[in-house]
C-alpha positions as CSV (number, residue, x, y, z in Angstrom):
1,X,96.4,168.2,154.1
2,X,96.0,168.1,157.9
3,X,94.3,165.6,160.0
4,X,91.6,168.4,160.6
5,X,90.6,168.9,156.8
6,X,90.3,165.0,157.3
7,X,88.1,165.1,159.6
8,X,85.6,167.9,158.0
9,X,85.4,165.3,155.3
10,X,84.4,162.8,157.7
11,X,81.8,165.2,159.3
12,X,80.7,166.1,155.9
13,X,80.5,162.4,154.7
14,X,78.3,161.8,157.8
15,X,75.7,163.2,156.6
16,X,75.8,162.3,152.8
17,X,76.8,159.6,152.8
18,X,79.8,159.8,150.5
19,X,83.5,160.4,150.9
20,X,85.8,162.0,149.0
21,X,89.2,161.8,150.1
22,X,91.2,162.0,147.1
23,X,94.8,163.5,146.1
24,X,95.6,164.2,149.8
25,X,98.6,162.5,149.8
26,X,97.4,159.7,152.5
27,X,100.0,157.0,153.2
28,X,97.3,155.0,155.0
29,X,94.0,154.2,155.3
30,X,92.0,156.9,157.5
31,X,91.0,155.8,160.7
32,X,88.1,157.9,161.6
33,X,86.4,156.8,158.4
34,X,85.7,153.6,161.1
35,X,83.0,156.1,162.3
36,X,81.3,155.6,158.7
37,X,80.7,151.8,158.7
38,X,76.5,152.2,158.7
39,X,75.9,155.1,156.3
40,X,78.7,155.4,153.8
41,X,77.6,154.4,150.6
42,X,80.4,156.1,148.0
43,X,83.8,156.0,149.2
44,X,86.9,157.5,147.2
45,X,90.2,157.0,147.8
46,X,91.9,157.7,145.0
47,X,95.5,159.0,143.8
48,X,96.8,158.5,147.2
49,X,99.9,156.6,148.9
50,X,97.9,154.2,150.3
51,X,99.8,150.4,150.6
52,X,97.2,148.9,152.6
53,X,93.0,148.3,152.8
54,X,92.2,147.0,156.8
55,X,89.5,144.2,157.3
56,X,87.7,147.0,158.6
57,X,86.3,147.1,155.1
58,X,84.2,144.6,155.3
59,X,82.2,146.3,158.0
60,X,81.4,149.0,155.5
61,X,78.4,147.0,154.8
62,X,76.4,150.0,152.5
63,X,79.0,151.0,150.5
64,X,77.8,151.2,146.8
65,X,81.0,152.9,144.9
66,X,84.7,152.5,145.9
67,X,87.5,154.2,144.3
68,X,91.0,152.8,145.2
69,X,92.6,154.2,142.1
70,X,96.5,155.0,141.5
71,X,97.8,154.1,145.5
72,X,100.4,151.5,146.0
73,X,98.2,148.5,146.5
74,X,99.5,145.1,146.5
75,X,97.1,142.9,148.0
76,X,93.0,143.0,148.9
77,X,92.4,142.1,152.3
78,X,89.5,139.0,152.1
79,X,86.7,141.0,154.2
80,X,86.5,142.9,150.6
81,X,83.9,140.2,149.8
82,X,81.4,141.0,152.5
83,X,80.6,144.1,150.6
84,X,77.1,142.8,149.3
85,X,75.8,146.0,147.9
86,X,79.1,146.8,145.9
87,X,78.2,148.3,142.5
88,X,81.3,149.7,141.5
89,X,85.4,149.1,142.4
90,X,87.8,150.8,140.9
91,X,91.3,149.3,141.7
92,X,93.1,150.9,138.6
93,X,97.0,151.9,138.8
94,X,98.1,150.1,142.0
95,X,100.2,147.2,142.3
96,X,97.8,144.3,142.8
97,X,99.6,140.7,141.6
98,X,96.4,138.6,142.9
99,X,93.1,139.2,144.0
100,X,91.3,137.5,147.3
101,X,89.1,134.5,146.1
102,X,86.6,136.1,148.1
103,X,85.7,138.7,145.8
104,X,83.4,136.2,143.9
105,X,81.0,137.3,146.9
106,X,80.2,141.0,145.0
107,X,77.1,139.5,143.8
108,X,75.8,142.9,142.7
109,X,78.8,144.5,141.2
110,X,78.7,145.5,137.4
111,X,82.0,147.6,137.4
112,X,85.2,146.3,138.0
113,X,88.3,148.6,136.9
114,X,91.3,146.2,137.5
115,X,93.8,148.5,134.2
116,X,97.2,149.1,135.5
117,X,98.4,146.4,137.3
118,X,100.4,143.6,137.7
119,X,98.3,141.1,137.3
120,X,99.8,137.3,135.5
121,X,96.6,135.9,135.4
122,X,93.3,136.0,134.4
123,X,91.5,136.6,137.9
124,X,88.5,133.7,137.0
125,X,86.7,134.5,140.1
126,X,85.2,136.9,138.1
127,X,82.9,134.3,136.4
128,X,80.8,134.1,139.6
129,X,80.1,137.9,139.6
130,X,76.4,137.8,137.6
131,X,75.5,141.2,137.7
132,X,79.0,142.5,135.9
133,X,78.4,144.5,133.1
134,X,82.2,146.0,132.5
135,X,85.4,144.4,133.3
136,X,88.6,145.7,132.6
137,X,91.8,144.4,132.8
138,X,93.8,146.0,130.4
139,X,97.6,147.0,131.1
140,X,98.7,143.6,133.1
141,X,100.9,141.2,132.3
142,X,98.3,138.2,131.6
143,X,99.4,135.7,129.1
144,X,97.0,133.1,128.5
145,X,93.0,133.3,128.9
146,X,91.5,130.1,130.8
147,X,89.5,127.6,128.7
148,X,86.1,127.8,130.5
149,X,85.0,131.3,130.2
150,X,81.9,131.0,129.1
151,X,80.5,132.0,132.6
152,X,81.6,135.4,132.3
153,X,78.5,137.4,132.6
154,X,80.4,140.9,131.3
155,X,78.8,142.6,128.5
156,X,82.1,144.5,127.8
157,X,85.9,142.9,128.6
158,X,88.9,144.8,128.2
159,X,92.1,143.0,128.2
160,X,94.1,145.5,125.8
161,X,97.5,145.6,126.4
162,X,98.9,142.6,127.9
163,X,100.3,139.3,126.4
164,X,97.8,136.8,125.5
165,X,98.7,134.5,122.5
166,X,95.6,132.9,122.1
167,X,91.6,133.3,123.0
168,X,89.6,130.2,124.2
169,X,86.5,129.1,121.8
170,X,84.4,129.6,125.4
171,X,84.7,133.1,124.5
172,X,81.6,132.4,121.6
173,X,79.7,131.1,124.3
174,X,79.9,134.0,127.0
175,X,75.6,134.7,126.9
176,X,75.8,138.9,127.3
177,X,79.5,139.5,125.7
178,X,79.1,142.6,123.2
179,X,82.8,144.3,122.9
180,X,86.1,142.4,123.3
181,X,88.9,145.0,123.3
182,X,92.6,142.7,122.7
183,X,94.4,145.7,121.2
184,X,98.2,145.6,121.8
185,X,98.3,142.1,122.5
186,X,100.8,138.8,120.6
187,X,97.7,137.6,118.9
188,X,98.1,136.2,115.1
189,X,95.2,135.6,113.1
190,X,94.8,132.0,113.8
191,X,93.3,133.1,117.2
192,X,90.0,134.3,115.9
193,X,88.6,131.0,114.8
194,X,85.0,130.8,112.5
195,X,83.0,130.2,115.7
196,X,84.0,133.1,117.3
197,X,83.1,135.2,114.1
198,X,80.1,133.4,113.3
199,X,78.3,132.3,116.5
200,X,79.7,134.6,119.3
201,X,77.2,137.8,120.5
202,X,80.1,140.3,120.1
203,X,79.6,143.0,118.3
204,X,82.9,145.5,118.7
205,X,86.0,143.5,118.0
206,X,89.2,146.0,118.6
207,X,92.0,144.1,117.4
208,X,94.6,146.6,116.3
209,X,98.4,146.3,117.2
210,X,98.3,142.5,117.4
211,X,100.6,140.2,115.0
212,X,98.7,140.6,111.5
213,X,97.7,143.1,109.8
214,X,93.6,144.5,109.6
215,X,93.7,143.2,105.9
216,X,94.0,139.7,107.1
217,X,91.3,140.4,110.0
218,X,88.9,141.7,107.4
219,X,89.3,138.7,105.4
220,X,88.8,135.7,108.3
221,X,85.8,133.6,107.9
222,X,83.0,134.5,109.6
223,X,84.1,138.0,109.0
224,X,81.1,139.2,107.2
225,X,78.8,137.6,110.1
226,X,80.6,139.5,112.8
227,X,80.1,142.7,110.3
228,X,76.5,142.0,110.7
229,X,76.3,142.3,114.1
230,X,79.1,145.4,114.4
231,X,76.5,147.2,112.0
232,X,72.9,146.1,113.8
233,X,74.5,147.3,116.9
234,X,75.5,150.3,115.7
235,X,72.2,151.1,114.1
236,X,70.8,150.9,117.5
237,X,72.9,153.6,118.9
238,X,72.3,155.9,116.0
């Protein structure tokens, strides 16, 4: 793909608004997107080579929907969190070991696609983001959950497949969580405590491939509460 189909993009994204400059095999960040900064509002990068996101970003200041998916990220540059009007960042299948604390500035963002990294830790910065409505982290390497969760505005978390041992009674607490996905994880039984069952908001528990088996979930305290809820919610959607 030459620099010229690039650049018919560019023209093309000029007057629409949104990029798409996907699967082109880009080993950096275009620079003529620079000529974008005040009217691009959708911008997707995805299945590149890219290594590297410039400060430039930041400048981007409409942008409503990035897509930075499968490239070779390994670090955010900080200028990410001047993107106010943010909705939507997908960051899945790169390389990322951290995120920049600025991030906690994406006050309107209610997707955040973070499966597929390398991430040790849970990234808590995303507590501050009150507008999140989906938050996955699945397919890292985080061990342990922070106690003080309970800020955590996202309505559904995804942290299947990592290595977490235990989850934090603020979990019960978090005010809009409906589905809790912890498939694949080392958790034994003794992690989903009565308060959790009884008193949390969740209503989709997926559990499976964890250190018990279902026979053991199905029989927890508290169990018959959470079934309550699993079933109203279902109802609903019916």
């Amino acid at each position: 793909m030459g620099n010229s189909n690039i650049k018919q993009h560019i023209d093309t994204a000029e007057k629409t608004g949104a990029c798409q400059l996907c699967k082109l095999g880009l080993k950096e960040f275009p620079e003529d997107l620079q000529r974008l900064t005040k009217n691009l509002r959708t911008l997707d990068l995805s299945e590149n080579k890219i290594p590297l996101i410039p400060p430039v970003i930041g400048s981007f200041s409409l942008l409503k929907n990035v897509n930075l998916s499968k490239n070779r990220l390994e670090t955010l540059p900080t200028e990410f969190g001047n993107l106010k009007k943010l909705e939507s960042l997908s960051l899945e299948n790169n390389c990322l070991t951290s995120l920049p604390e600025s991030l906690a500035k994406l006050t309107s963002l209610r997707t955040l696609n973070l499966s597929d990294n390398r991430l040790k830790l849970f990234p808590k910065l995303v507590c501050a983001l009150r507008q999140l409505d989906a938050l996955d982290l699945s397919k890292n390497k985080i061990t342990v959950l922070p106690g003080d969760l309970q800020q955590c505005q996202a309505i559904e978390l995804n942290l299947n497949q990592n290595q977490i041992s235990g989850l934090p009674e603020s979990l019960t607490s978090c005010p809009r969580l409906k589905v809790l996905r912890v498939e694949e994880n080392c958790l034994e039984i003794s992690a989903f405590s009565p308060q959790l069952m009884k008193e949390s908001s969740i209503a989709l528990l997926a559990v499976e491939g964890n250190v018990f088996d279902m026979k053991a979930f199905n029989n927890l305290d508290g169990y018959d509460e959470y079934m309550e809820r699993y079933t109203a919610t279902k109802k609903k959607f019916n």
